[in-house]
N, C-alpha and C positions, 0 to 999 in steps of 0.2 A: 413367168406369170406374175403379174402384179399385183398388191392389195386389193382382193373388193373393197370399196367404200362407199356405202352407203350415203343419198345425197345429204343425210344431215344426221351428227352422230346422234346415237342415243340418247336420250335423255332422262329426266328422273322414271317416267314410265318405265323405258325400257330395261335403265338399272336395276331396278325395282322386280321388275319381271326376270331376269335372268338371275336375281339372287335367289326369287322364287322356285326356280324352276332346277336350280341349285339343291336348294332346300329337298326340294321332293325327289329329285336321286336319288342324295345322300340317304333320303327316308329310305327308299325301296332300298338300297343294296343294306343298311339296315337291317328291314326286315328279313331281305332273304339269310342274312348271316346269324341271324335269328334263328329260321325254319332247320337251316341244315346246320345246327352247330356248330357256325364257326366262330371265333372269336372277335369278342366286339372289333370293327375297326382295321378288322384283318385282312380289308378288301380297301385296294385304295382308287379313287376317281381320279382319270387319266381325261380331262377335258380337251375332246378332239375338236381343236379353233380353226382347220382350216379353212379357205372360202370364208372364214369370217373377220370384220375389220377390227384392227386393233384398240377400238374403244369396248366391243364389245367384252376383248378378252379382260380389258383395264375393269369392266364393271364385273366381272368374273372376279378378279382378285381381290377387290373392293368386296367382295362378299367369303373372302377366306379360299377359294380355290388357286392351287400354286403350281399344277402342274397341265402342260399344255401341249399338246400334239399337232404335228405339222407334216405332213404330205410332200410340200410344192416347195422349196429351196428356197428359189428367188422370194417367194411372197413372204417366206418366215424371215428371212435376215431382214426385209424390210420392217415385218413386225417387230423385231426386235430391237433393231434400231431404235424404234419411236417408241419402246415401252423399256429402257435400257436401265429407264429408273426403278423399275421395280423387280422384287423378288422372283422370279421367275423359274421353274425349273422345264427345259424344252426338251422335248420327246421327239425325234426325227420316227414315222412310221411307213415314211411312201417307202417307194421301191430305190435301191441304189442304186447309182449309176456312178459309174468309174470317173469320168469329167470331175465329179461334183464329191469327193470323198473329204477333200481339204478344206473344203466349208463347212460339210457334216462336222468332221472331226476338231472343229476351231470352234463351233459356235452353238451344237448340241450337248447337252447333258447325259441323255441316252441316245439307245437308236435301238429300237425291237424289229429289224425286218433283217438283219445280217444273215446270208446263206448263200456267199462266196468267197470264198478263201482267199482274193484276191485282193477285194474289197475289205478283210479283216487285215490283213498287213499294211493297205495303203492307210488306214482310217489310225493303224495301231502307227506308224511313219511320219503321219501327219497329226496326230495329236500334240499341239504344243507342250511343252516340257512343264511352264507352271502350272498346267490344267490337274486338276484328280483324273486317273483314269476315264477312258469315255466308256461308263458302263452298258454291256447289251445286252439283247432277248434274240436268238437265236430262232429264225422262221422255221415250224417243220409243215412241209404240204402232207395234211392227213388223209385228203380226200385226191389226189394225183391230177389236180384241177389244173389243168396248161396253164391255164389265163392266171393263174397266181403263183408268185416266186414262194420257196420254201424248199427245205431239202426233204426229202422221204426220210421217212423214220431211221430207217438203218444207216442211214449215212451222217446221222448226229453226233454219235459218240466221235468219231473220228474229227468230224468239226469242231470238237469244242475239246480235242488234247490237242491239236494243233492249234487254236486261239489259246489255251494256255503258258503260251509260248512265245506270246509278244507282248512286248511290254505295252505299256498306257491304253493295255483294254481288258476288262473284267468283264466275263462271262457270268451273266446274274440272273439267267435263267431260261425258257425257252417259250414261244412266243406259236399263236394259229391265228388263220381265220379259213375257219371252215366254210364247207359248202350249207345252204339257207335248208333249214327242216323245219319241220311243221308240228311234231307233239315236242313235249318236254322229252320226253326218255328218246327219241330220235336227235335231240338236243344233246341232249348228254354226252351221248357215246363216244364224238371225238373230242370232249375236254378232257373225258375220263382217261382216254388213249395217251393224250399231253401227259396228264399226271403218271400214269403209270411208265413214262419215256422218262420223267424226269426223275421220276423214283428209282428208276434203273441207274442213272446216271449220275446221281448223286451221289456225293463221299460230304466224310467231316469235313474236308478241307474243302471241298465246291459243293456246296449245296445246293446252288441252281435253285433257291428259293421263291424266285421268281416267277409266276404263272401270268403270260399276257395274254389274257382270254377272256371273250366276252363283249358282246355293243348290248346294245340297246335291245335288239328283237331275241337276244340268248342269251341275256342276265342272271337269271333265276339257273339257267343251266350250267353258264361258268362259273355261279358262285358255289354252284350244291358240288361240284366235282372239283374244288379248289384254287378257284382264280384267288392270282393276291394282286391284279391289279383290272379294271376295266376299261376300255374307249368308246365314249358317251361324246357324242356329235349336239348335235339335233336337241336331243330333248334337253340339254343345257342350251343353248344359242338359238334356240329354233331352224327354219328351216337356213339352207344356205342358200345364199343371194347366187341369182341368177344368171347376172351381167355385171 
């Protein structure tokens, strides 16, 4: 899949607007860390850029966000390529696939959808020697949804004593996306579920401090049940181009 590119980049408007629209994320998840007592700051914005062109992402950083999530392989190496000069930290979230583990593993920082074993040893084989560890988030499916990869609850702990067991990957936490509900407390229920998996499975030495939970439409819900980190599409970049 190749870069959208929009027929003419961005310009001071649209700059303008995306540091905006920046702005008032960072405001809400704020707020919410506010409402349910978390600590300032303790919630980090996970900028999901895919579908979007790499000027936009350039006027994202140009406004203080550094961390950016990518779906589509081919389209993010491209993005990267052309944005090589900047500080950048890249979050692989789509789904894995076996072909494509030695690009993950070469040219990601993280990867939150890990939840085959197989794909842990290729990615831990193929991580370059001078790189830092390639840290992950561990998919769990709470809701037994086909259409989404993730392992079932009880098949995590075993996942993540055997990734601690290969080098140049650090397990940093474990990662959902549940199925779409409609009140807050119908919200809740599987971030809370996350958290208490992770609580389980936590020691001093692996604290899995990581919670990847949370868009847009169940913000308020993954930050009251513990997210420490979110993936905000849309309402940072607006909508994604169509063609």
């Amino acid at each position: 899949m190749t870069t959208p590119r929009p027929n003419d980049p961005p310009g001071e408007d649209a700059t303008a607007d995306i540091a905006a629209r920046l702005q008032r994320v960072r405001a809400e998840i704020a707020a919410a860390e506010r409402r349910h007592a978390r600590p300032t700051r303790s919630v980090a914005l996970l900028a999901v850029s895919k579908r979007q062109g790499p000027d936009k992402i350039r006027a994202a950083h140009a406004a203080g966000q550094r961390l950016f999530g990518e779906s589509y392989l081919q389209e993010a190496i491209e993005k990267q390529a052309e944005l090589a000069e900047l500080d950048l930290e890249w979050h692989f979230i789509g789904r894995i696939q076996g072909n494509k583990t030695r690009a993950i593993a070469e040219r990601f920082d993280w990867v939150h959808s890990l939840c085959e074993l197989r794909h842990a040893r290729r990615l831990a084989e193929q991580r370059p020697d001078g790189r830092p560890p390639l840290q992950v988030c561990i998919q769990v499916n709470l809701s037994s949804e086909s259409s989404k990869g993730g392992l079932p609850p009880g098949a995590v702990a075993e996942f993540v004593n055997a990734c601690e067991d290969l080098p140049r990957l650090a397990v940093r936490g474990l990662m959902t996306l549940p199925a779409p509900a409609g009140t807050l407390t119908e919200q809740r229920a599987p971030f809370r579920a996350l958290r208490r998996l992770r609580d389980a499975l936590a020691t001093p030495a692996r604290p899995l401090e990581v919670l990847s939970m949370g868009m847009s439409d169940d913000l308020e819900a993954a930050i009251a049940e513990g997210a420490t980190l979110v993936r905000i599409g849309t309402a940072v970049f607006g909508p994604r181009p169509t063609a």
